[in-house]
BADOBA-291801 format. One line per 4 residues: number of its first residue (from 1); their letters; for each residue x, y, z of N, C-alpha, C. Coordinates in nm, 4 decimals, always signed. Example, Ala and Ser with C-alpha at 12.3 -4.5 7.8 and 13.67 -1.06 7.14 Angstrom:
1) AS) +1.3190/-0.5690/+0.7800/+1.2300/-0.4500/+0.7800/+1.3200/-0.3300/+0.7800  +1.2850/-0.2250/+0.7080/+1.3670/-0.1060/+0.7140/+1.2900/+0.0030/+0.7870
//
This chain:
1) XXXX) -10.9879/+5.3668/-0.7574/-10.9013/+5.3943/-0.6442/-10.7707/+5.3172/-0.6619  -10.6550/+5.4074/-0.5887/-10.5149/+5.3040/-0.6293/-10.4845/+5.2249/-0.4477  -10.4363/+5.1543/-0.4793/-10.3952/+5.0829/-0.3352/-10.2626/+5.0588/-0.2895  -10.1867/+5.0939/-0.2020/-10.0552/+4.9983/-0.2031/-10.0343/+4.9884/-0.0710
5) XXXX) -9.9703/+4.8589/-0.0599/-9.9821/+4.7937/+0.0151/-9.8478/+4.7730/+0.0927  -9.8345/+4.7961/+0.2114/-9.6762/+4.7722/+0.2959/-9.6973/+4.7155/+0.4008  -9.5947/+4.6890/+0.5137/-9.5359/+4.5829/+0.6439/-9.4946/+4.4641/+0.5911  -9.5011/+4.3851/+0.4832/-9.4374/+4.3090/+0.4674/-9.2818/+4.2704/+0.5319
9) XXXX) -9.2442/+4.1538/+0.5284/-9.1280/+4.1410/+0.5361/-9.1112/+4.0055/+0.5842  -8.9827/+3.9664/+0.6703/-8.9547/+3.7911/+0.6848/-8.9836/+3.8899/+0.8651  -9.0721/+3.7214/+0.9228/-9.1248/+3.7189/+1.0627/-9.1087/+3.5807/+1.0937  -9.0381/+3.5282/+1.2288/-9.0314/+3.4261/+1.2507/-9.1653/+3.3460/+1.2872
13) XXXX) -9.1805/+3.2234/+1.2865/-9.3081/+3.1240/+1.3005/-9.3231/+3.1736/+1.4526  -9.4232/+3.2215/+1.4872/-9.5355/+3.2263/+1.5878/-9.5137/+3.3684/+1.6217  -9.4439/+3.4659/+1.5256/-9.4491/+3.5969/+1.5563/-9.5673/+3.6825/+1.4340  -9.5969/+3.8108/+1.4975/-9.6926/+3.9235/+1.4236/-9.6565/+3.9914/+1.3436
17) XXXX) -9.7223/+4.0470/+1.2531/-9.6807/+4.1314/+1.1288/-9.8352/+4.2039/+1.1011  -9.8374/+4.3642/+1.1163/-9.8992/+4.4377/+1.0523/-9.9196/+4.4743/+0.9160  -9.9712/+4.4258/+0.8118/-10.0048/+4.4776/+0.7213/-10.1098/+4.5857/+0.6546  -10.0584/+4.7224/+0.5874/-10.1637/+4.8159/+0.5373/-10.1435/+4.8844/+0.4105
21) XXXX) -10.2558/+4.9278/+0.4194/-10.3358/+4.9274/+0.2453/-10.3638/+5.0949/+0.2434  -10.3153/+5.1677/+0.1784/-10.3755/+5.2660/+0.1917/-10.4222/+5.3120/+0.0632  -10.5594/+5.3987/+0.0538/-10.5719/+5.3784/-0.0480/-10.5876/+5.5125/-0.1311  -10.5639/+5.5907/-0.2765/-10.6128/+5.7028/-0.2893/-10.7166/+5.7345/-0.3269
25) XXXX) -10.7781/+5.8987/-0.3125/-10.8820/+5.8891/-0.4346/-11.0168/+5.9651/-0.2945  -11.1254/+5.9417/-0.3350/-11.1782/+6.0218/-0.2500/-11.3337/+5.9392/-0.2009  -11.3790/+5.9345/-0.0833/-11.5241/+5.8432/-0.1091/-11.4588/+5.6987/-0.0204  -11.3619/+5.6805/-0.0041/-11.2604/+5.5287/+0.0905/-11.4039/+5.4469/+0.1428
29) XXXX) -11.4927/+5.5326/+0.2085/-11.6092/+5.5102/+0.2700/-11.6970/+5.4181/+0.2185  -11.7183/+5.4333/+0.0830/-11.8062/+5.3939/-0.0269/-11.7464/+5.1856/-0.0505  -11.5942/+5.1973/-0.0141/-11.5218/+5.0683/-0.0847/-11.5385/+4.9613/+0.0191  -11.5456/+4.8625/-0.0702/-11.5341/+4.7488/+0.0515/-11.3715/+4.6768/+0.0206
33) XXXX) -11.2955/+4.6645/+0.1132/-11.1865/+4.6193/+0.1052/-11.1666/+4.4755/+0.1539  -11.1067/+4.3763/+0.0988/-11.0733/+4.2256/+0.1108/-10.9079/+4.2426/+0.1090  -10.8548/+4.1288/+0.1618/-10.6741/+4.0950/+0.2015/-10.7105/+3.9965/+0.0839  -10.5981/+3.9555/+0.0037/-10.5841/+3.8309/-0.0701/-10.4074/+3.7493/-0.0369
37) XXXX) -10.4250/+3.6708/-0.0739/-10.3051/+3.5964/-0.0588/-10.2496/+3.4939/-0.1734  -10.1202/+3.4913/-0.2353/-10.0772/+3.3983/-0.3257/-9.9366/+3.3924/-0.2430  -9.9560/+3.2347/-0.2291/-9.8562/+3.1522/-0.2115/-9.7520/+3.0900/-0.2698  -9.6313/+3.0549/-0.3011/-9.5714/+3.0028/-0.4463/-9.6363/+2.8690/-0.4481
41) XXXX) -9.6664/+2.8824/-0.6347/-9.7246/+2.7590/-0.6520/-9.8777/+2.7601/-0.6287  -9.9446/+2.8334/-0.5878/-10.0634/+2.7835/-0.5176/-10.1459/+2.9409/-0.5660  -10.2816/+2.8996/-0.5748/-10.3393/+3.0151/-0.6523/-10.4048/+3.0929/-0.5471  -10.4610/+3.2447/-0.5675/-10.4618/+3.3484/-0.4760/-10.5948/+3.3387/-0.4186
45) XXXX) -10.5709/+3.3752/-0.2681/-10.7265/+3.3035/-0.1632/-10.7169/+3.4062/-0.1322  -10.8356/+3.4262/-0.1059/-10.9388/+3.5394/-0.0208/-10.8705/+3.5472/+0.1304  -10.8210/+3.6053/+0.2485/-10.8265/+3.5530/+0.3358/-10.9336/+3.6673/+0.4604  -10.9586/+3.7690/+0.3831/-11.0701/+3.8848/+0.4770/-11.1064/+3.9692/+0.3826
49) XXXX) -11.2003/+4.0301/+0.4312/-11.2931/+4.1504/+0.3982/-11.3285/+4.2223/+0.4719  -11.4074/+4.3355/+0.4359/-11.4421/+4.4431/+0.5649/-11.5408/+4.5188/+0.5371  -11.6475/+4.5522/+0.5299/-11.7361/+4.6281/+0.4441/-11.7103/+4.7810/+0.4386  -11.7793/+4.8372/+0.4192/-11.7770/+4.9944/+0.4150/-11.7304/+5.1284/+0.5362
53) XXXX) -11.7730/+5.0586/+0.6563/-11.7549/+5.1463/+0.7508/-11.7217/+5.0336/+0.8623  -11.7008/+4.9563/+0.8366/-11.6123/+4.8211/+0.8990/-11.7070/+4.7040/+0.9872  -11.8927/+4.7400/+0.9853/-11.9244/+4.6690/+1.0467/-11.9613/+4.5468/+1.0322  -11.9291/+4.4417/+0.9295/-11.8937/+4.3363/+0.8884/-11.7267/+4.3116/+0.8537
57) XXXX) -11.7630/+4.1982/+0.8644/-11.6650/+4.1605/+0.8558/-11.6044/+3.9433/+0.7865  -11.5302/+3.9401/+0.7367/-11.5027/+3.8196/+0.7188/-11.3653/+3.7990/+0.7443  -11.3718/+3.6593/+0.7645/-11.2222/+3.5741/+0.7486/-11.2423/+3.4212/+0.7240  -11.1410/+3.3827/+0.6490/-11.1517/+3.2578/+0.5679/-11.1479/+3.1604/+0.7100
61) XXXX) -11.1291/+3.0493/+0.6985/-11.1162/+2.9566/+0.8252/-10.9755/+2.9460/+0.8636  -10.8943/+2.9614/+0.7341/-10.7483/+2.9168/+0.7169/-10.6436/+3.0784/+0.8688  -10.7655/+3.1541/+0.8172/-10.7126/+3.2902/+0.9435/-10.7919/+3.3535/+1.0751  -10.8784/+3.2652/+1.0598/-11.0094/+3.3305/+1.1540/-10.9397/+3.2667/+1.3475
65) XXXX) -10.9624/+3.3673/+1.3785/-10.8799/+3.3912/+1.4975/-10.7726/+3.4222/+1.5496  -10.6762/+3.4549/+1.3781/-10.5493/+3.4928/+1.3979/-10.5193/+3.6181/+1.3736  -10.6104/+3.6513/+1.2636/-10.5644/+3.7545/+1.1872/-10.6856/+3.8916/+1.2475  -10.6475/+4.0201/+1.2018/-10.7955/+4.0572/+1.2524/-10.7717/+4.1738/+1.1340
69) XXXX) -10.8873/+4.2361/+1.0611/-10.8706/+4.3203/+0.9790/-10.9573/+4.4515/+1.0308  -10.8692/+4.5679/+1.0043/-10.9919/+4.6772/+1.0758/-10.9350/+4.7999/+0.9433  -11.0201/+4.9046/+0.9515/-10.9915/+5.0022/+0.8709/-11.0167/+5.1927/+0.9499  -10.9394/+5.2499/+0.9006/-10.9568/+5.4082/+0.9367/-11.0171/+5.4942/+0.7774
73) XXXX) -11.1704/+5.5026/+0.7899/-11.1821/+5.5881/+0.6341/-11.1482/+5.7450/+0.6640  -11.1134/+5.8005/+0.7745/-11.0128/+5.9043/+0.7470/-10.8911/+5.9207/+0.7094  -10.7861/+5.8161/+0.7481/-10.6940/+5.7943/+0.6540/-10.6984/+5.6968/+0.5362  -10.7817/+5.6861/+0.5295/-10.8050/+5.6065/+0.3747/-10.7376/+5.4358/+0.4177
77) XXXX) -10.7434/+5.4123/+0.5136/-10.6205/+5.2831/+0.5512/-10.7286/+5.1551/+0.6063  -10.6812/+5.0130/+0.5598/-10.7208/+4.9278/+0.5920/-10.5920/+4.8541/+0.6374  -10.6527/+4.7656/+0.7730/-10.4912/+4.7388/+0.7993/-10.5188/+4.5613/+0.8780  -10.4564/+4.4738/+0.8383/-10.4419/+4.3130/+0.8698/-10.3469/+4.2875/+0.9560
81) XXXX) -10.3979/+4.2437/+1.0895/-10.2986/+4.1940/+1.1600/-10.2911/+4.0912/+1.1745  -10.1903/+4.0168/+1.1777/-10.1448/+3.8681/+1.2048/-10.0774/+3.8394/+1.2190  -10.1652/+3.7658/+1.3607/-10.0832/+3.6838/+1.5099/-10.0538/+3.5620/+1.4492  -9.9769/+3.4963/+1.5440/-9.9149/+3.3096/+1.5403/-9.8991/+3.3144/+1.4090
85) XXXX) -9.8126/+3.3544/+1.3383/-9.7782/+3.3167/+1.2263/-9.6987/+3.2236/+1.1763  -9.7544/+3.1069/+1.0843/-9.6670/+2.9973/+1.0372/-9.6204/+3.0203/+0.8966  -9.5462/+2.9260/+0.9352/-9.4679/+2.9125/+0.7592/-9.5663/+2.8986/+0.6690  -9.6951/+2.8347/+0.6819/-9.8046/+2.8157/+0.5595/-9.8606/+2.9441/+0.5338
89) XXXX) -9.8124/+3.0599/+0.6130/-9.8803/+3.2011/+0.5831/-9.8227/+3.2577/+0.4726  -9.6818/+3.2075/+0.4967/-9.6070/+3.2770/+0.3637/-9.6901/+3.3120/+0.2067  -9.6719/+3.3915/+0.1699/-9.7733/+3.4191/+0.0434/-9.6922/+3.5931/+0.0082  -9.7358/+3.6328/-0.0885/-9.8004/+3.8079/-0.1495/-9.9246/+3.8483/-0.0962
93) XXXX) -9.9114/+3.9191/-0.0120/-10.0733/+3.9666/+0.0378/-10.0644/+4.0425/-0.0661  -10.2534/+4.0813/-0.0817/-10.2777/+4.1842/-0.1532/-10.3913/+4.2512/-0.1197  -10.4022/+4.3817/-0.1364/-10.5495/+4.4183/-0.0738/-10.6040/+4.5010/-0.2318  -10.7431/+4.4850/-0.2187/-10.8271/+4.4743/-0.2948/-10.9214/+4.5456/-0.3193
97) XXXX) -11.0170/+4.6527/-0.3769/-11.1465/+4.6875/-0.3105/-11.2129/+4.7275/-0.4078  -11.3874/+4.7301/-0.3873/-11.5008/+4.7832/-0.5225/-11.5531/+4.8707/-0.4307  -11.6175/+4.9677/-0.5381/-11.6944/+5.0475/-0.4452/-11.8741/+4.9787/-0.4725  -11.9235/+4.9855/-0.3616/-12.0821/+5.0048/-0.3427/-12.1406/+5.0380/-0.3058
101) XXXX) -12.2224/+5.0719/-0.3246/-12.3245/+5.2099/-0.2719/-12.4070/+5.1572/-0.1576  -12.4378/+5.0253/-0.1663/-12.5163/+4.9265/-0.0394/-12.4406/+4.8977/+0.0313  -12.4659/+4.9024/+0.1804/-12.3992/+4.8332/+0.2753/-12.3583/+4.6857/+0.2304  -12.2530/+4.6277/+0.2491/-12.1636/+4.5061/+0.2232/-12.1800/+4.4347/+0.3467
105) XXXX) -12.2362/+4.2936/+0.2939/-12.2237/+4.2240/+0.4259/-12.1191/+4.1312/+0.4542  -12.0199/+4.1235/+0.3487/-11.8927/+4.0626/+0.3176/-11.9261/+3.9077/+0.3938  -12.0156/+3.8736/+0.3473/-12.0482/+3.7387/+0.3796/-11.9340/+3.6214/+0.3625  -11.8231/+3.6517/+0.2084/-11.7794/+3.6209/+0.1697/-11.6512/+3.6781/+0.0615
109) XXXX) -11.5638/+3.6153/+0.0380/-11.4501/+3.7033/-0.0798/-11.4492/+3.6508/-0.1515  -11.5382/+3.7077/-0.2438/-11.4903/+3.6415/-0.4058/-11.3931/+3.7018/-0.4718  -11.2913/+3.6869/-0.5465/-11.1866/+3.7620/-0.6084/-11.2821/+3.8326/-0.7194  -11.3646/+3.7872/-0.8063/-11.4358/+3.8385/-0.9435/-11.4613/+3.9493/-0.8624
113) XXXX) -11.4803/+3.9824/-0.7440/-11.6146/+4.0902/-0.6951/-11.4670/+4.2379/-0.7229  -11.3962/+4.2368/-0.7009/-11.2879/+4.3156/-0.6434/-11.2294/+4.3603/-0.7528  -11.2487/+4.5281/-0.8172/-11.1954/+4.5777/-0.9399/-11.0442/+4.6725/-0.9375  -11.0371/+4.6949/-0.7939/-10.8762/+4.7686/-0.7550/-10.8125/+4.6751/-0.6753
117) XXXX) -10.6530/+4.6416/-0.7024/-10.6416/+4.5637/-0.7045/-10.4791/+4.6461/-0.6540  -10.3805/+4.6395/-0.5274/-10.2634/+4.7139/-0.5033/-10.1514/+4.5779/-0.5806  -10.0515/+4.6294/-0.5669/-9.9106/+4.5400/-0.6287/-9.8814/+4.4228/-0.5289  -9.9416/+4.4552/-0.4030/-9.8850/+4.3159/-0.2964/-9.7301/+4.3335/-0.2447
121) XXXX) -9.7433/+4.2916/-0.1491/-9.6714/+4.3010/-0.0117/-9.6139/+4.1839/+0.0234  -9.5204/+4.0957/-0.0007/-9.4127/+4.0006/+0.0688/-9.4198/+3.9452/+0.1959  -9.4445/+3.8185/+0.2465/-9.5029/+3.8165/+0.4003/-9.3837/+3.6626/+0.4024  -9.2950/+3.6549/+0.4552/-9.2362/+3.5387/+0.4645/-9.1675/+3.5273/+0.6132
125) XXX) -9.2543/+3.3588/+0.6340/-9.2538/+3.2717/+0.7977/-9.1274/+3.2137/+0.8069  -9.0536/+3.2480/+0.8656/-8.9635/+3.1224/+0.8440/-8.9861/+3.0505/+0.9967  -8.8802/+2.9208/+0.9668/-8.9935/+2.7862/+1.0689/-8.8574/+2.8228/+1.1873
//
């Protein structure tokens, strides 16, 4: 599956930014999709996941209560929202996804797990 990823852009500190992933190809249903993040300087973190038909779900600690990730598998779209945004959010989001045939309990985001991989999206806080 291909991914790309848009809403990026510059958002002031304690304002929202929608980010989405849409993805091609056929089966969306089948993928489990994760957000990633690289920061300058700083190597790329997991910050959500979503399983197959969205009823799991994760978020790292660094976003959990800010951010919320949900998906539409009729439009093929997974989409990250995030509230109170600080300057430490700044990063390249990226969204991510494998397909599996088992329900995903996205307990967790490992980057190894994740074989499609979109170009990333620009997210910059200023203070």
């Amino acid at each position: 599956v291909q991914l790309v990823e848009s809403g990026g852009g510059l958002v002031h500190s304690g304002g929202s930014r929608r980010l989405s992933c849409v993805a091609s190809g056929d089966s969306f249903e089948d993928y489990v999709v994760g957000w990633f993040r690289q920061a300058p300087g700083k190597e790329r973190e997991g910050v959500s996941c979503i399983s197959q038909r969205g009823e799991n779900i994760y978020y790292s600690d660094a976003v959990k209560g800010l951010f919320t990730i949900f998906r539409d598998n009729y439009k093929n779209l997974v989409y990250l929202e995030m509230d109170k945004l600080k300057p430490q959010d700044t990063a390249v989001y990226y969204c991510a996804s494998y397909v599996d045939a088992a329900p995903s309990q996205c307990l967790s985001i490992l980057e190894d797990e994740y074989a499609d991989w979109g170009q990333g999206t620009q997210v910059t806080v200023s203070s």
